[in-house]
C-alpha positions in Angstrom: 50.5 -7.0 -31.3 49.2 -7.2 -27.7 45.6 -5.8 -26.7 45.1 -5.9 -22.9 41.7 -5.7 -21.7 41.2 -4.9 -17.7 38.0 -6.7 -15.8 36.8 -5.8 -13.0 34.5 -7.2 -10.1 33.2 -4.6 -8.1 32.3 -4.6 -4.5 31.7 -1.9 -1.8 35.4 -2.2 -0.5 37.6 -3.8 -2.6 38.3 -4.9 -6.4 39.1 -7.9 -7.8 40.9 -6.5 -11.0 42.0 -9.0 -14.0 44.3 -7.9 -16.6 44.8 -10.0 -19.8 46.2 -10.2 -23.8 43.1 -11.0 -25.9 45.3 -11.4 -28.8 46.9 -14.7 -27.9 45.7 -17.7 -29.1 44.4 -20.3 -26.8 43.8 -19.5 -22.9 44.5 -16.1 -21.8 46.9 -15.6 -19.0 45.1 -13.1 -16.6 47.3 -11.2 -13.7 45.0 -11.1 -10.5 45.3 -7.8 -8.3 43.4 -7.3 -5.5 42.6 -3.4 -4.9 40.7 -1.4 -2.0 38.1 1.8 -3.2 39.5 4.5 -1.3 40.3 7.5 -4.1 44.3 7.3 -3.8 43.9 3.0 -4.1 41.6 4.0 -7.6 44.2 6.5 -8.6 46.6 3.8 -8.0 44.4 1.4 -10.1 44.5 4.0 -12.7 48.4 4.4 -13.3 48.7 0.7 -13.3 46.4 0.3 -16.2 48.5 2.9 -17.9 52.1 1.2 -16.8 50.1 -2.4 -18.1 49.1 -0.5 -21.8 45.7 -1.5 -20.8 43.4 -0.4 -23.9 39.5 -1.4 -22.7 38.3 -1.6 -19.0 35.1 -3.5 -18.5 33.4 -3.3 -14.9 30.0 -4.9 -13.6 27.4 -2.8 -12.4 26.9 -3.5 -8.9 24.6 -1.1 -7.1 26.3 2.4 -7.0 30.0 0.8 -5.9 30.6 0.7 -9.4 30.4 4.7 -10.1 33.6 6.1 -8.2 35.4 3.3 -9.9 34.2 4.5 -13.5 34.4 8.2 -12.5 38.1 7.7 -11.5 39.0 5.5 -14.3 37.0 8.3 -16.5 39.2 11.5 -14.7 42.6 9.5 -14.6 43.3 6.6 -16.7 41.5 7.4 -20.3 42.8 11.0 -20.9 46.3 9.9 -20.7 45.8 6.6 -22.4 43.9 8.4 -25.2 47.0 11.0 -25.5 50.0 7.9 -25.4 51.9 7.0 -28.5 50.3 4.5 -30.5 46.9 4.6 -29.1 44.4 2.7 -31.0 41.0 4.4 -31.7 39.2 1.9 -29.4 42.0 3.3 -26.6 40.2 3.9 -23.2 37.0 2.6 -23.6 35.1 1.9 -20.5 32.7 -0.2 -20.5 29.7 -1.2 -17.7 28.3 -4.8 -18.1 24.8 -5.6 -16.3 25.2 -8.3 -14.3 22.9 -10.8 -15.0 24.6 -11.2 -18.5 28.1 -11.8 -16.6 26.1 -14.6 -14.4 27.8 -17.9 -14.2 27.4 -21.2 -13.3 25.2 -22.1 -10.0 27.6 -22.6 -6.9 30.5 -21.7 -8.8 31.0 -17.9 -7.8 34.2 -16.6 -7.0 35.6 -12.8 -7.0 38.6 -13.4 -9.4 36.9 -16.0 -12.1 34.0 -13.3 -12.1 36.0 -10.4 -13.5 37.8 -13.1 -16.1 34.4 -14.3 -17.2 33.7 -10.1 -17.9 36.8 -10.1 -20.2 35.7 -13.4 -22.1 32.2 -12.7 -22.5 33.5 -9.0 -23.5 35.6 -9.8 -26.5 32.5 -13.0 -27.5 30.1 -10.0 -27.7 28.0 -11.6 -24.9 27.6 -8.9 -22.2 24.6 -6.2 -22.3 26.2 -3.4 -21.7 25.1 -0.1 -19.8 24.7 3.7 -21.5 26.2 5.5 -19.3 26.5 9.1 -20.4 29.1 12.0 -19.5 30.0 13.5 -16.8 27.4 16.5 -17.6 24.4 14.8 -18.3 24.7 12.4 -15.2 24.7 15.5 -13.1 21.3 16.2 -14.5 20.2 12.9 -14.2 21.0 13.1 -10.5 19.2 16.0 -10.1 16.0 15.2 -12.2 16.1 12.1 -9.6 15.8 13.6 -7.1 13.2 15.5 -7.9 11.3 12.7 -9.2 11.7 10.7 -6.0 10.6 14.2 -4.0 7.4 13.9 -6.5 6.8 10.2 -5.4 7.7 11.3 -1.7 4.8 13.6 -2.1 2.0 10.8 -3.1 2.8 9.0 -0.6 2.4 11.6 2.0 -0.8 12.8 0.5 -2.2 8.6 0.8 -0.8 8.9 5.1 -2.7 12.0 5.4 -5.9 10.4 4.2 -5.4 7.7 6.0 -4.7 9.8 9.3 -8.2 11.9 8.5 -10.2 8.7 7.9 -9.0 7.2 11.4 -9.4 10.3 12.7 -13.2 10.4 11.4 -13.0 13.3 9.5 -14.5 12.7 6.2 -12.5 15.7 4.3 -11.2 13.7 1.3 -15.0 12.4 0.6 -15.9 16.2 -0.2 -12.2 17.3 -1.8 -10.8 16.3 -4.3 -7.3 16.9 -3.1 -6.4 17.0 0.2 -3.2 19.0 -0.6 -4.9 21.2 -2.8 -5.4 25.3 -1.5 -8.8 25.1 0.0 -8.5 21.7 2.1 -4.6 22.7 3.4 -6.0 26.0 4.9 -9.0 24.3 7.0 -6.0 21.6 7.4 -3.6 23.8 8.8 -6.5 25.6 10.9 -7.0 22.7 12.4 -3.4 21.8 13.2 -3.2 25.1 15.2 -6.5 24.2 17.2 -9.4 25.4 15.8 -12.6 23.2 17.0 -15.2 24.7 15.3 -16.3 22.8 11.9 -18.1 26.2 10.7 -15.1 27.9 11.4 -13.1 25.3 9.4 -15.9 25.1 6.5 -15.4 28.7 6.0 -12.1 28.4 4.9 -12.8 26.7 1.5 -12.8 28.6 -1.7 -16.1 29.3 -3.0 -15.6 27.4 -6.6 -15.8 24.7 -3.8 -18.4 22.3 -4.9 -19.0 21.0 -1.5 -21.6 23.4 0.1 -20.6 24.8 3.9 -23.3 22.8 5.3 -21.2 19.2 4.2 -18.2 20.4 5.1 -19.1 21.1 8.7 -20.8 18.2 8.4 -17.4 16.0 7.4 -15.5 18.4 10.0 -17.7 17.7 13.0 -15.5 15.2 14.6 -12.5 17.8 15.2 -14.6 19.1 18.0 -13.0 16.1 20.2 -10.1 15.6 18.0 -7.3 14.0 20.0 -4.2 16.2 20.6 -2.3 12.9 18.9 -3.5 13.5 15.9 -3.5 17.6 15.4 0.6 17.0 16.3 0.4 14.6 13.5 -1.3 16.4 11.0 1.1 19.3 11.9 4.1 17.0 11.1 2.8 16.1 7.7 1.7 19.6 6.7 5.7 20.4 7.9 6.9 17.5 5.8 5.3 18.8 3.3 6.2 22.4 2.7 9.6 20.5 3.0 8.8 18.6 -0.2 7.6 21.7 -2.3 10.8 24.2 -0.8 13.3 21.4 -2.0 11.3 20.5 -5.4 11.0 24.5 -6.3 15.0 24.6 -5.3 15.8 21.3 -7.8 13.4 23.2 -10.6 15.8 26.2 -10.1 18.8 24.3 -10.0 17.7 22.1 -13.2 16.6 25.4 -15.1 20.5 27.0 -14.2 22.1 23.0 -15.9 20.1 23.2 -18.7 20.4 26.9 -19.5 22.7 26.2 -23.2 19.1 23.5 -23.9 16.8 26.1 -23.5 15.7 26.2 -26.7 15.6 22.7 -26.4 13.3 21.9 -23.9 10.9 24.4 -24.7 10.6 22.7 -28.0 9.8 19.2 -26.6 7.4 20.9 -23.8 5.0 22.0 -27.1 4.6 18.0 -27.7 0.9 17.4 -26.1 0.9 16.3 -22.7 4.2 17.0 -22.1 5.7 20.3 -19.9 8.8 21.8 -18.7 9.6 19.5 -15.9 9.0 16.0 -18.2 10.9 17.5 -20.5 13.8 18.0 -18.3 13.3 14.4 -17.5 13.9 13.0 -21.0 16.7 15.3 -21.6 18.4 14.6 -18.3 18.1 10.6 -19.3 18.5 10.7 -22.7 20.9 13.3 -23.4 19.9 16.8 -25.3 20.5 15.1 -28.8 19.9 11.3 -28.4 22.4 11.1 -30.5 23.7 8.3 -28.3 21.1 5.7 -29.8 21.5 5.0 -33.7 17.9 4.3 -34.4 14.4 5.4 -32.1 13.7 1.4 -31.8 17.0 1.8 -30.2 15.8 4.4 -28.1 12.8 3.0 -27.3 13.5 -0.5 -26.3 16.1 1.4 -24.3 13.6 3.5 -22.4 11.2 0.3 -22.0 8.1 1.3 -24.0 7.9 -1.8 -26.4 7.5 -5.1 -25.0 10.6 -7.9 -25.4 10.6 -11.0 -27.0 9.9 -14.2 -25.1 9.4 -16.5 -28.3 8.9 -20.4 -27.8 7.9 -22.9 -31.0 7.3 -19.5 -32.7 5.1 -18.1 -30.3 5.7 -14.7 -28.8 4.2 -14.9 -25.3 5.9 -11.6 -24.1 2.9 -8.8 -24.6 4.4 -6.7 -21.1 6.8 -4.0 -20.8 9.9 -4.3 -19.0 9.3 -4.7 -15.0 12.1 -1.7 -14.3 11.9 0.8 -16.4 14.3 4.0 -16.3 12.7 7.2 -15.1 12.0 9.0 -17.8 9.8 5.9 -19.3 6.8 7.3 -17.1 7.0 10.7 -19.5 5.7 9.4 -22.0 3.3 7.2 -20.7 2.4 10.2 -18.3 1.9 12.5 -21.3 -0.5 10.0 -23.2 -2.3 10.0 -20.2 -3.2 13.4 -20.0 -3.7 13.8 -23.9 -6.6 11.0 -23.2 -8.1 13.0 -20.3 -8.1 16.0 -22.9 -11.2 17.5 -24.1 -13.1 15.8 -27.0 -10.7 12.7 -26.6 -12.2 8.9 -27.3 -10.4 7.5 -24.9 -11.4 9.9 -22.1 -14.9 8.2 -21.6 -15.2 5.5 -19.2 -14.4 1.8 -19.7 -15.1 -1.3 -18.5 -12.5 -3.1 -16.6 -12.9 -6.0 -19.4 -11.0 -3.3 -21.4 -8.3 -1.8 -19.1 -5.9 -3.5 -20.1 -6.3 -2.7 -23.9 -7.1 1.6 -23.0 -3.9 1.1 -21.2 -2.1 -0.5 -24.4 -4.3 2.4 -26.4 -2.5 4.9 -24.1 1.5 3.7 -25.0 0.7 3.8 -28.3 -0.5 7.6 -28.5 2.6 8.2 -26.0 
């Protein structure tokens, strides 16, 4: 009985789409098709699959290109496969190869031999494939994204702004702690809207301050001749960053509204020490609200990058590193077992040499 399996090579405007029986014996006989990525071309894509009695589509994952391809496939081609007469229980699988396991020869790299090479390596068990989750959870996972590049877009701002008040001579971030933190942001903003006077400007700061007035004028002193440059540049920042903290409390409402049926969910992982709302959001936007996806938590964790691989030569492991790109929601954990260390009454809290960084930051995934 005939099982056709559909590769595809994906690019940013067209397809190159192979179609083949994987029962034969011997060579299989692909049929080639060339198809474009506007959204009537992928519905088109779609009925052919389901004129051709294709069972399994497998697709490389190249950038994003591949996700309106998947999305389609997912809307318009597996429902109806799934619901045909004689529909196997493997019927409408879709699967998403990485594609350095689909890599071929050096020099040899064509559009066509690419998407065969997908089907061959498919049904030889030779491609790592992708978790890609439903249609649900990747909304979240879009979301939680975005807020975690907002949170990242914030760091950054916070290392320019330093590096504007050191050029600028003003010595702020020697006294505070955090420049974006309530007391420096008002004497920050004052100064933005003109004030000279570093009294005036000292007096702003909370009183749990430790800095006393007299060092804070002191580090203020050069705003008396601040260039005009630099007050429309601090003003831009502080701008840029209300920005940041309007669309991150707008993403934290939006989240909260997604995950509303998980509510009992996430505050149950937000009791784990050193986690909180938002990280848990994270790992349930990655990882799914169940995990049942993953059969085992090695599973789980190798997926998520917190055990090291295995880079074994004359039976010698020499890999003792994590994975260079993790997902997300691998910097939860780690994040967590950071601030369970910095806890109260915590061993690992107290200083260490750099001779033994590396170890405290082992000692750190492991409580994660």
């Amino acid at each position: 009985m005939p099982y056709q399996i559909a590769g595809i090579d994906v690019h940013k405007k067209m397809l190159a789409v192979v179609v083949a029986d994987v029962e034969v014996d011997g060579e299989y006989h692909f049929e080639r098709r060339k198809v474009g990525t506007s959204p009537t071309q992928l519905r088109a894509l779609a009925e052919w699959f389901l004129d051709r009695g294709v069972e399994e589509v497998v697709m490389e994952s190249t950038a994003q290109y591949w996700r309106p391809v998947w999305e389609t496939l997912e809307q318009y081609w597996r429902p109806q496969r799934r619901a045909q007469d004689g529909a196997s229980p493997l019927s409408g699988i879709l699967h998403l190869a990485q594609a350095q396991s689909n890599r071929g020869a050096g020099g040899r790299k064509k559009d066509f031999p690419d998407a065969e090479r997908l089907v061959k390596r498919l049904v030889a068990q030779e491609l790592t494939l992708s978790f890609v989750p439903d249609p649900e959870q990747r909304l979240w996972r879009t979301v939680m994204r975005r807020k975690y590049q907002l949170t990242r877009n914030r760091v950054q701002l916070h290392n320019r702004l330093e590096s504007l008040l050191e050029e600028a001579h003003i010595k702020l971030s020697s006294l505070v702690s955090d420049l974006l933190g309530v007391s420096a942001r008002r004497m920050l903003q004052a100064l933005a809207d003109g004030e000279t006077n570093p009294t005036t400007l000292a007096a702003l700061a909370d009183q749990r301050l430790r800095a006393t007035p007299e060092q804070l004028s002191d580090a203020l002193g050069a705003c008396t001749a601040l260039h005009r440059v630099y007050r429309r540049l601090l003003t831009m920042m502080l701008t840029e960053l209300r920005v940041i903290e309007e669309q991150t409390a707008e993403l934290d409402r939006e989240m909260a509204g997604l995950l509303a049926e998980h509510h009992d969910a996430v505050h149950r992982l937000a009791e784990v020490p050193g986690l909180g709302v938002g990280s848990a959001q994270q790992i349930i936007a990655e990882v799914g609200a169940a995990a049942a996806t993953f059969p085992s938590p090695k599973h789980l964790a190798s997926w998520m990058g917190a055990c090291p691989g295995n880079e074994e030569s004359a039976g010698v492991n020499y890999s003792h590193l994590l994975p260079e790109r993790q997902p997300p929601d691998a910097t939860c954990p780690e994040s967590g077992g950071q601030r369970r260390c910095e806890g109260q009454g915590h061993y690992l809290r107290h200083r260490v040499s750099p001779a033994r960084a590396a170890s405290r930051a082992q000692a750190i995934g492991a409580i994660a």
